[in-house]
C-alpha positions in Angstrom: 11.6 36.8 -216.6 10.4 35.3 -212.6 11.7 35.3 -209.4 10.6 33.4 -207.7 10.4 30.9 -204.7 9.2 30.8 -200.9 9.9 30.4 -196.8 9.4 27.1 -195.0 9.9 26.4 -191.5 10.0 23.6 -189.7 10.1 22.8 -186.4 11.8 19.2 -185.3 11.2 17.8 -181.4 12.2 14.6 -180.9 11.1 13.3 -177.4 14.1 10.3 -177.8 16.6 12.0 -180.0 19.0 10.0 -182.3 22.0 12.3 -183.3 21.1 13.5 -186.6 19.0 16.9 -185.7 17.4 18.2 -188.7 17.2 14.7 -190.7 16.1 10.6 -190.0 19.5 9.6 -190.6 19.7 6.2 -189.1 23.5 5.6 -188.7 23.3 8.5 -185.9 21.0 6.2 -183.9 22.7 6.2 -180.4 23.7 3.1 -178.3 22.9 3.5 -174.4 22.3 7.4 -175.1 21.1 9.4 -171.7 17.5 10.4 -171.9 17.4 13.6 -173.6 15.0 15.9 -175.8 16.0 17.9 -178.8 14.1 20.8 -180.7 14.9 22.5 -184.0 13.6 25.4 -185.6 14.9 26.0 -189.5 13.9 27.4 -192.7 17.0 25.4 -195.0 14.0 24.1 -197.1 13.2 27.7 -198.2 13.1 27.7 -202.0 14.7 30.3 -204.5 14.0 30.2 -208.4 15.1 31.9 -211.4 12.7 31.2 -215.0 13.2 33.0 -217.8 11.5 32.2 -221.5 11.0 34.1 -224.9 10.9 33.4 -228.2 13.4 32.5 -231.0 13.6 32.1 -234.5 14.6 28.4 -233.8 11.4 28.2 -231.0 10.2 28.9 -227.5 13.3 29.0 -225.1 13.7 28.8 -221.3 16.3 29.0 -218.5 15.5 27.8 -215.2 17.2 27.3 -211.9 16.4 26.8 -208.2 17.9 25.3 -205.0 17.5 25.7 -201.4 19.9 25.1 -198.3 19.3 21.8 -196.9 22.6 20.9 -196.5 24.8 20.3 -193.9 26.4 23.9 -194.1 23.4 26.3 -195.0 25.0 27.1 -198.3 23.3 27.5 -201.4 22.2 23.6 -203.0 21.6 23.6 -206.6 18.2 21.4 -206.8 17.4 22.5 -210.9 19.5 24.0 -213.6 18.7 23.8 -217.0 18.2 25.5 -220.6 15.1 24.3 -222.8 15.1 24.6 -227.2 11.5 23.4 -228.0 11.7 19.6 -227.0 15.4 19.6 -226.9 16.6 20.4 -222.4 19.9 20.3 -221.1 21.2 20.7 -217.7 20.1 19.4 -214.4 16.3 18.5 -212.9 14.5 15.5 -212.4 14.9 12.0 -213.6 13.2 10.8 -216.8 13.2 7.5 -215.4 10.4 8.0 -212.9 7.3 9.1 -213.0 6.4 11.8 -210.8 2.8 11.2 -210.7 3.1 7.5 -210.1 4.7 8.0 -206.6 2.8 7.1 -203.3 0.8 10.0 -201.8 2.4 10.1 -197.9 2.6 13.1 -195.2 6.2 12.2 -194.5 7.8 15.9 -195.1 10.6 13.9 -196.4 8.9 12.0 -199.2 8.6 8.3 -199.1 11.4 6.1 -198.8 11.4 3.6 -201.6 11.0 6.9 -204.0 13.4 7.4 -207.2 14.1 11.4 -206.7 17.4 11.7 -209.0 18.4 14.6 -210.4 20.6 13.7 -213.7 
């Protein structure tokens, strides 16, 4: 059994603000907006995990989970949640339609935009 997990912070200045404060979220663009500054200092992207694996007479088992709290209220998201029997997984993580190795490299903290990043 793990914990697991870690802190990020980030700090956000935008010199010519839109209304959206912690995320690019285009429809809070302003029209005619006064000149103004805005600076943000967060850790909602800190991680916390849960993994847990042993053996079993049927095979090798594991129970994982993590989230964060990038969300618009600071509670708790649930990013991974799932239950693994040999090749057999059920719950929540990433897509099996996309490869994650096949996506573009990019510094954008928010990953690029024409990325598939489902969770089913």
């Amino acid at each position: 059994m793990k914990l697991g997990g870690y802190v990020k912070a980030n700090l956000n200045n935008d010199f010519d603000p839109i209304g959206s404060k912690a995320q690019f979220n285009t429809t809070t663009i302003p029209v005619d907006a006064v000149p103004r500054q805005n600076t943000l200092l967060h850790a909602r992207q800190s991680q916390l995990n849960f993994d847990a694996s042993w053996n079993s007479p049927r095979g090798p088992v594991r129970l994982y989970s993590e989230g964060d709290f990038l969300c618009p209220t600071n509670a708790y998201r649930l990013l991974h949640a799932y239950g693994e029997v040999k090749n057999l997984l059920v719950g929540q993580t990433w897509t099996t339609f996309t490869s994650r190795e096949a996506l573009s490299a990019t510094l954008d903290i928010d990953g690029a935009v024409p990325s598939v990043n489902r969770r089913q």
